[in-house]
N, C-alpha and C positions, 0 to 999 in steps of 0.2 A: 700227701699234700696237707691234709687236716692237722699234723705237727708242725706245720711252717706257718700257720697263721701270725698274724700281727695288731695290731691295735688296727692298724689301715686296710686290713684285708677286708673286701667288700663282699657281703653274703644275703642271700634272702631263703626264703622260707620256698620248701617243697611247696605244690599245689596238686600234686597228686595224693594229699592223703585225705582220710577221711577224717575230721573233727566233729567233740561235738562238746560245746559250753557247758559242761555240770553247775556252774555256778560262775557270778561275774569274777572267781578269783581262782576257779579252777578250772581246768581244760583235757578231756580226754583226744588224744591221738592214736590213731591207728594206720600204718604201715603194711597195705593189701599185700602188698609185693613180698616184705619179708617176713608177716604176717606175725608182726611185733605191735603190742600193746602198749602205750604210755599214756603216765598223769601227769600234770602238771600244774604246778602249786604257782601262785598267786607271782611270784617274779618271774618263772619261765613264760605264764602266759602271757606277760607284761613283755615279754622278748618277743614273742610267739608272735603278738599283734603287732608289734613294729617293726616286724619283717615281712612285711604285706608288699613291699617295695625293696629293691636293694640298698642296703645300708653297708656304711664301714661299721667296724664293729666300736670303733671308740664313740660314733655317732649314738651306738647304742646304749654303751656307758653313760653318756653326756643323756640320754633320756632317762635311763634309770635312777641317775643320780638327782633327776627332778623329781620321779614317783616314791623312791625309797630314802628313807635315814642309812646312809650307807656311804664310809666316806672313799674314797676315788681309788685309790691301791688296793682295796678289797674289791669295790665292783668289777675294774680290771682284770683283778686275779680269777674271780670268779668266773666273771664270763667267759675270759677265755676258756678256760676249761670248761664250760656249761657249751661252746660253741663247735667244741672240738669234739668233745660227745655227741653233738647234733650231727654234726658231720658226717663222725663215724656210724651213725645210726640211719646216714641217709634221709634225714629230719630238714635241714639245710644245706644249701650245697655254696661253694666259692664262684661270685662273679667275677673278680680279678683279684689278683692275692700280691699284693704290694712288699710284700717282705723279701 
């Protein structure tokens, strides 16, 4: 599924892992279950906190492109593939997948 995502695919953040704020722009995660380690730099955590709730994913675009200098075909590109790695890493998961 995480290959079919779309700008419209709606996704939120796990609430099963363990976080913990190293600094306002960096983010440790941890993944008990696959007992997978990750950091996260200053724009995943910027994703990281706006999936508190379900989001589409261009929604998320549309807020990044308010916090970063970063213009709209990049942030697109990016996140999608920053979302699909979440995915696959069981980081986020698909609330309904519009594609």
């Amino acid at each position: 599924m995480s290959d079919l995502i779309s700008l419209d695919t709606v996704i939120v953040r796990r609430d099963n892992l363990l976080t913990s704020e190293l600094s306002e722009t960096e983010l440790a995660l941890l993944n008990v279950e696959r007992v997978l380690y990750y950091g996260m730099d200053e724009t995943a955590k910027a994703v990281w906190d706006y999936l508190d709730k379900p989001r589409s994913i261009v929604a998320v675009c549309d807020y990044l492109l308010t916090q970063f200098a970063v213009d709209r075909e990049t942030c697109e590109r990016e996140t999608l593939a920053f979302i699909n790695d979440a995915i696959k890493d069981d980081l986020v998961y698909v609330v309904n997948n519009a594609s």
